[in-house]
N, C-alpha and C positions, 0 to 999 in steps of 0.2 A: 103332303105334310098336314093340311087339313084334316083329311079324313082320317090321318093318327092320331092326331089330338082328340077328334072327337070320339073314336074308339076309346082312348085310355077315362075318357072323362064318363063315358057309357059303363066302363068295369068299375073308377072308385067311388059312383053312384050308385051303384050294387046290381046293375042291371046284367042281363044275361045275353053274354055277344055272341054266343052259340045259337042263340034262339032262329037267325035263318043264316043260310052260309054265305052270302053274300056278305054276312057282316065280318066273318071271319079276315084278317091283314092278310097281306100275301106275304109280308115277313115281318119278324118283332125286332124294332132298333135296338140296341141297352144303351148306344152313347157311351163305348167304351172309353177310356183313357188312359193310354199305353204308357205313357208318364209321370202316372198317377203315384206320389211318393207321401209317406205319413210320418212326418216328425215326431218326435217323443221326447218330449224335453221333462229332464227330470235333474231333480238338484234337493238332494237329502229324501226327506219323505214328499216332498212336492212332486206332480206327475202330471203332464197333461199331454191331449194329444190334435193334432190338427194338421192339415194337409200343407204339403210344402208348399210355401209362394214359389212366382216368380222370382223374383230378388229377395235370395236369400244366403245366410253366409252361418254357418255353421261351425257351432261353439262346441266347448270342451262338453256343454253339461245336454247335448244333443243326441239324437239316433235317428240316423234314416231306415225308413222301413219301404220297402216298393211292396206296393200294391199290385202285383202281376196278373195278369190275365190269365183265366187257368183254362187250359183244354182237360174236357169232363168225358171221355167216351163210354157209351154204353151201351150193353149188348145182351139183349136175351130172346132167348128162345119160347114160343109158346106155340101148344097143342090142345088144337079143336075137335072136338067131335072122334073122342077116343082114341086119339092120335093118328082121326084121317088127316088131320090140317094141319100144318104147321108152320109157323109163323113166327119170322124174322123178324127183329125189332132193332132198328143201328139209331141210337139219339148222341147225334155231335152236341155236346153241349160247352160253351164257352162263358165262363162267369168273372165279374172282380169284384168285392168288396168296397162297401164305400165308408166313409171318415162314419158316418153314423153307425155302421154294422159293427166297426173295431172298435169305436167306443162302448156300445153295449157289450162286447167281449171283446174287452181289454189285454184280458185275463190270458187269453189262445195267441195274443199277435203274433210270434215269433211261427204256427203253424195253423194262420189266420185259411187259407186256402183246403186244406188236409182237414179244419176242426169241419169247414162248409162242407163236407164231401161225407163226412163218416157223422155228422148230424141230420141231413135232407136225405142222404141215400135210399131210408127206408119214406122217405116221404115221397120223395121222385117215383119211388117203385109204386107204391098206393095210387099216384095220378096215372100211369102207364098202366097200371089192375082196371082203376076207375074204366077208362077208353076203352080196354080190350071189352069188357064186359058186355060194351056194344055192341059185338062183331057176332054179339050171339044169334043175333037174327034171322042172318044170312044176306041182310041188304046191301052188305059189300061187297055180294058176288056179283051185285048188277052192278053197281055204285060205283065200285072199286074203293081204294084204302087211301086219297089224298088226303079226306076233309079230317080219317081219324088223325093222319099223320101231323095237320097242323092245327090238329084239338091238343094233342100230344104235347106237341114244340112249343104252344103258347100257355097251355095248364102249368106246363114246369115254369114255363117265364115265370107267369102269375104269380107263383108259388114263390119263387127264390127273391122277386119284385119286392112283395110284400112285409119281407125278412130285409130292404136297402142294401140286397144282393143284387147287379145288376146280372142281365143272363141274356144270352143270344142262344136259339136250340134249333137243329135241322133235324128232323126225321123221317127217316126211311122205313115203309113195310113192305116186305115182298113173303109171299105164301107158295108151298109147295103141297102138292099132294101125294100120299104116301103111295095110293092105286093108280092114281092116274098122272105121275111126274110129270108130263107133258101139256096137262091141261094148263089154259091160259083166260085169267080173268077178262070176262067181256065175250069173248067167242064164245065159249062153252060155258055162258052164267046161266043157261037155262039148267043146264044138265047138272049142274053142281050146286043149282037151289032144290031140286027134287033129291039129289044123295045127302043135302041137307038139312032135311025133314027127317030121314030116320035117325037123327039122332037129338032131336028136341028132345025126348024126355030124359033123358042121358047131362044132356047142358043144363036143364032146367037144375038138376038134382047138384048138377059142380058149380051153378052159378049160386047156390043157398048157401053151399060149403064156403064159396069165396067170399060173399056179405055175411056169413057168420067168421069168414078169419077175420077181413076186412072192418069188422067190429070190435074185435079181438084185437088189433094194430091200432086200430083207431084210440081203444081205450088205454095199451100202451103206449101208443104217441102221448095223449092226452098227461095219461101219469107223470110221462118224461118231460112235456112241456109246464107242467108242472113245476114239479122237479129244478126245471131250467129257471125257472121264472122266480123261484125262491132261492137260487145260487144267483142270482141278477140282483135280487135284491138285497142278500148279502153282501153281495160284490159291490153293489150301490153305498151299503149303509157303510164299509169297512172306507169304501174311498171317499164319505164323508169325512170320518174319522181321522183318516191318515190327509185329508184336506186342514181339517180342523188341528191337525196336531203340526202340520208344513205352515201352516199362518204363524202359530203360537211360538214355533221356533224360530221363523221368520223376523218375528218381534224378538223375541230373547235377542237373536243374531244382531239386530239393530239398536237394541238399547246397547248391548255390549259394545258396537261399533260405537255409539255417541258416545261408553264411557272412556271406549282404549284412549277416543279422539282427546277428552278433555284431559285426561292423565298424561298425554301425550305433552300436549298446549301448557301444563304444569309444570312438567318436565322438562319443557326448553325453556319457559320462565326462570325456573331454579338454576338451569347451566347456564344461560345468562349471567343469572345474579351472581351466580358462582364465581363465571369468567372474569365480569366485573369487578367482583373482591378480589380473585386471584391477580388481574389487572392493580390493582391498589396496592396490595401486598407486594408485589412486585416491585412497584413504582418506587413505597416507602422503601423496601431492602435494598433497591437501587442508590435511594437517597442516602440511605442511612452507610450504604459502603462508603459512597461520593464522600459525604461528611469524614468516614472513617479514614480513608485513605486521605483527604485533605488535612487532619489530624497530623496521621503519621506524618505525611509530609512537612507541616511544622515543625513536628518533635525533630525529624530528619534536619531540617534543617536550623532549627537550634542549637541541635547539638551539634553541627559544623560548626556552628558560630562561635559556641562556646570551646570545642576542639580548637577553631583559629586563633582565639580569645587566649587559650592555653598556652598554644605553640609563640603565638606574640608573645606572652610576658616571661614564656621561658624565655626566647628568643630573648628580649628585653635583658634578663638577669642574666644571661649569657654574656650580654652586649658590656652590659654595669663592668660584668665581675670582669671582662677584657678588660674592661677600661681603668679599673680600677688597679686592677693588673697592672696596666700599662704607663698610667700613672705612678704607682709605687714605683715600675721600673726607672719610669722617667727621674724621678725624686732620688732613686738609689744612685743615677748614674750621676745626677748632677751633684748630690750629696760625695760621691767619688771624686768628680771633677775640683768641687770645690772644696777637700781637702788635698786634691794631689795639687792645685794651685797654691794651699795653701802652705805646702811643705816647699813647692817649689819659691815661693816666695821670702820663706822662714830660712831656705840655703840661700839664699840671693843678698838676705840681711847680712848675714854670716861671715858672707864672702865680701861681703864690703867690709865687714867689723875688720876682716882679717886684713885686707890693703892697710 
């Protein structure tokens, strides 16, 4: 672990770890993480982005994004010395993106792996051009092809490192020859650095063509990174902008909140007071029937009284006119009596006169 450290501390002091081979790792860590998930929270014009905690619990205004592990393979073919040689090229390449590389392209996350592949593709190939370029010498017929293969797997590291791409790369060269199919590197390195002399001047003339394309890529990369780098800063200035304009409605949304609040707190004040007087109101028309209906009840019963008041003095003059009735009868029968006494007595004289 030591000696990785001191490696990685060797390249971002700008030193050259290529300089003897002993310096070269025997493998590039990246520190993958198969878990690796990128939240996206967004809510109106607001947007931010950051890697999922552990304890986390996920909202309406949320989006998970997994950051996957991508398998990168690649495969090409190259021929040496007029197409005596030919040369196999197999690079496993293994990469994922980190919270810093999707924030700088924001813009790609939903084909955050796909934009890594079809942006470095021609860059990967320039490192893999850079390495073959070596093989021009011939000292890999003695040497053999390990040290280019993991000049190879750690230049791409480097490469996609520096971009907060992390990368893991294995690479394989195996060479075949067109005359002599059989031959095998190390037995036969004598013999196949002399048929590799007749074509030095042949290489010399494809390796000027290759550092004049090589130049040519270089200064199209260059333009496109360019290019890139002023859609970044666009990209930058707009998510200013759209920052600046998620605060301001942030506030609007908040002042509106304190005003709903207070018209709200208005609003039940008034139903209150409202209830209150409806309460009062109530109370008096309560009162005021009580009163009413206590009224009538008088009048009701007044006018029994006087209805009874009625019925007695008829009753009463009923009573009189009987009585008086019955007095006159009385008076007539005895006024009867005491004339039929009286006639009875008037014959009684009569009848003595007459003895």
């Amino acid at each position: 672990m030591t000696e990785s450290n001191s490696e990685l501390d060797a390249w971002l002091t700008g030193e050259d770890i290529f300089a003897e081979t002993s310096s070269l790792p025997e493998q590039w860590v990246a520190g993958f993480d198969a878990d690796r998930q990128l939240v996206e929270f967004k809510l109106g014009p607001l947007k931010r982005l950051f890697l999922r905690p552990a304890k986390f619990t996920k909202r309406f205004y949320h989006r998970i994004h997994p950051l996957s592990i991508e398998t990168w393979p690649y495969r090409r073919q190259f021929k040496l010395f007029d197409d005596f040689c030919t040369i196999y090229i197999t690079l496993d390449l293994r990469f994922q993106a980190t919270l810093e590389y999707v924030r700088r392209n924001a813009e790609m996350l939903e084909n955050i792996n796909r934009h890594i592949q079809n942006l470095y593709a021609a860059v990967i190939e320039d490192k893999i051009n850079q390495e073959l370029s070596n093989l021009a010498d011939g000292l890999w017929v003695q040497n053999g092809l390990s040290i280019h293969e993991k000049r190879i797997a750690i230049s791409v590291c480097e490469t996609l490192t520096q971009q907060y791409i992390q990368a893991e790369a294995i690479c394989q060269i195996s060479v075949t020859f067109a005359e002599f199919p059989d031959v095998q590197l190390g037995r036969d390195s004598v013999y196949l650095h002399v048929l590799k002399k007749t074509y030095e001047t042949q290489e010399r003339q494809h390796q000027e063509r290759l550092r004049q394309q090589r130049l040519d890529e270089q200064q199209t990369l260059q333009g496109k990174q360019q290019e890139l780098e002023h859609l970044k800063q666009l990209a930058e200035m707009q998510r200013q902008i759209q920052l600046q304009e998620a605060e301001a409605q942030i506030r609007l949304l908040l002042d509106k909140e304190q005003q709903i609040a207070q018209r709200r707190e208005v609003e039940k004040r008034l139903h209150a007071e409202q209830v209150r007087h409806e309460q009062e109101l109530q109370a008096i028309r309560l009162e005021i029937e009580l009163e009413t209906q206590q009224r009538l009840e008088a009048r009701q019963r007044l006018l029994e009284i006087e209805q009874l008041a009625e019925r007695l003095v008829h009753q009463a003059e009923v009573e009189e006119k009987q009585l008086l009735a019955e007095i006159q009868r009385r008076q007539v029968a005895q006024m009867h009596r005491q004339r039929a006494e009286h006639t009875d007595s008037g014959q009684r004289d009569e009848e003595e006169r007459d003895e």
